[in-house]
N, C-alpha and C positions, 0 to 999 in steps of 0.2 A: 777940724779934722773930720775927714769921713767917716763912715759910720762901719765899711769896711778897715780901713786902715785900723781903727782904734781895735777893731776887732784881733785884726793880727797885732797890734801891737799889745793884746794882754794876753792874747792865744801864744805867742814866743816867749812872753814874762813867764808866761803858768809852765814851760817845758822844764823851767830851769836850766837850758841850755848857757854853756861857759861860756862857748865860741858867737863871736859877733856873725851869727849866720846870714841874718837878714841883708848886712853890707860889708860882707867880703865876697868876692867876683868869681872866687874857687870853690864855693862851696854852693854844689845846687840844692835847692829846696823846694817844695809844694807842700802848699798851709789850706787845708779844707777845714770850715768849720759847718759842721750839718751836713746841707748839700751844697755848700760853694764854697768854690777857690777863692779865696781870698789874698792869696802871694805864692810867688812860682819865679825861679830862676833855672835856667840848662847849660849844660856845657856842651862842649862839641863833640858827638857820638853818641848823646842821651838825648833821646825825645819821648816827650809826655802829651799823650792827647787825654781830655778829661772831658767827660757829659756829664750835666748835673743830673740829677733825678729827685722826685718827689721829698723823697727819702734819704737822700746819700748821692755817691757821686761815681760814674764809671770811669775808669786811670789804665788808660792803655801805659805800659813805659816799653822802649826798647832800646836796649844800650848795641849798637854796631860791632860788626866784626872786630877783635881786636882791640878793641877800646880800653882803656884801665883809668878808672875815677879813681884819682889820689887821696880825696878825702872824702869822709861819709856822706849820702845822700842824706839832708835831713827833710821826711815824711811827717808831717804833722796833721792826724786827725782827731778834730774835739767838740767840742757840745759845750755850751756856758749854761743853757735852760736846766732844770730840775729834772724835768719831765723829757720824753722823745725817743726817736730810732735814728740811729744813722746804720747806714750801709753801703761799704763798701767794693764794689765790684771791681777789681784788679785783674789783669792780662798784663803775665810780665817775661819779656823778651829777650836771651843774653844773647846775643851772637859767637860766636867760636873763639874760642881766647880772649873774651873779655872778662874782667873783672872788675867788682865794687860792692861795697858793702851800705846797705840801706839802715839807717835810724831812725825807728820811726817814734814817734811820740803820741802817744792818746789820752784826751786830754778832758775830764769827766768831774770838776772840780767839786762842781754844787748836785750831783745825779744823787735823784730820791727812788726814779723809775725811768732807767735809760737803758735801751737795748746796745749794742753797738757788735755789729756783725761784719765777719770778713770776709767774702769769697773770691777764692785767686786762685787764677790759672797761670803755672810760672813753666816757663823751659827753659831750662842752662842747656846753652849750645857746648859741643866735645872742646872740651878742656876751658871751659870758662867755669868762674866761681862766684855766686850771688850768695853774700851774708845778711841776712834780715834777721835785725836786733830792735825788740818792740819793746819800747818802756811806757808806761802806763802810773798815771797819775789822777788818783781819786777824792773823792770826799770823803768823811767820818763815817756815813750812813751807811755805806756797802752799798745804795741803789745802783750798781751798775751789771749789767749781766752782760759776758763778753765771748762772744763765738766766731773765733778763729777757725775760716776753714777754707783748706788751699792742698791743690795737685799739683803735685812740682815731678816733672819728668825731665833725667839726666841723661844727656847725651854720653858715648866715649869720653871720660875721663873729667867728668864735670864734678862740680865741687858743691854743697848747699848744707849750711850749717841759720841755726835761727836759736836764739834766747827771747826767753818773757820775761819782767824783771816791775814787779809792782814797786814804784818808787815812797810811792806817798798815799794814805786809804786805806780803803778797804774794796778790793774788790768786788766782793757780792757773792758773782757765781761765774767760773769759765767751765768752759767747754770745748776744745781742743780738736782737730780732724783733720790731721795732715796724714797724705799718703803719696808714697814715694815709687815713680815708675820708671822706666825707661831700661840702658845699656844693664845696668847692674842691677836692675828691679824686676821682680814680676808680680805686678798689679799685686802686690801685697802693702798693707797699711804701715807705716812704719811710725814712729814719733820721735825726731829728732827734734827736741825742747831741752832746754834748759829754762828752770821756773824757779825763779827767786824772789824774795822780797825782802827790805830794808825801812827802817827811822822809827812805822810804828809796829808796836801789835793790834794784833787783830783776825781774826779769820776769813778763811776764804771757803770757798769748796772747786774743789777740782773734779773730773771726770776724763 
């Protein structure tokens, strides 16, 4: 087995994912672990361009006019090392009445001293709706420090809802920074979050 392959086949194990993602043909996915892709499927009206970088990885997505993805996209990004950054640079595209809802998974199992950073630029086109729902999966230590930060501008009648949800760990330390513009917005910050966690205790810190 390659060295990629085995990677994604423990980087899917660690999601705890129910649904046979990997090999059912209806469900698209993109598996980054660090700065590489290491597994990627589309369907038709969803396109994904990705550049590695140093550090992390750039993911253009743009889902077409019209479009509607029946079942969730599953986004997998993670780190197996102790130590490192990853970072993610996103540009995310809905066209006009499209809809879908994204799952992402982050995936930090052994982190002592890991950064993991988000920066997204989203636009929901008039009356489309993009759900981003980030589940996160840690180690015991809390090394992980997590900084989500994304401008999402809504057209006429557009729709953008997003939950955090620590499944497993300890977080460490997040940092939050979404701000909401567009038809119903003005340049004001807004935090549309839901933040939950489940199985263990432990502390986090929020900001």
């Amino acid at each position: 087995m390659s060295n990629d392959k085995k990677l994604l086949k423990d980087l899917y194990k660690s999601t705890e994912i129910e649904e046979d993602v990997l090999n059912s043909p209806d469900i698209a996915h993109l598996f980054i672990h660090h700065n590489k892709v290491i597994g990627a499927r589309l369907l038709p009206g969803l396109e994904v361009d990705t550049e590695e970088m140093k550090d992390g990885v750039k993911v253009n997505i743009v889902l077409k006019q019209n479009t509607v993805i029946q079942k969730s996209v599953h986004l997998c990004f993670g780190m197996f090392p102790e130590k490192g950054v990853q970072k993610i640079i996103m540009e995310v595209k809905i066209g006009k009445g499209a809809k879908v809802s994204i799952l992402a998974h982050c995936i930090f199992p052994n982190a002592i001293d890991v950064k993991h950073m988000m920066d997204a630029k989203i636009n929901i086109g008039e009356d489309a709706e993009y759900n981003y729902f980030e589940r996160h999966i840690h180690g015991k230590k809390g090394g992980v420090k997590v900084y989500p930060k994304a401008v999402i501008n809504l057209e006429k009648n557009a729709k953008f809802s997003t939950e955090f949800e620590l499944l497993k760990g300890r977080v460490g330390f997040i940092e939050i920074d979404y701000e909401l513009a567009g038809a119903n917005f003005l340049s004001k910050k807004c935090y549309l979050l839901t933040v939950t966690r489940r199985k263990q205790n432990g502390g986090w810190n929020t900001n």
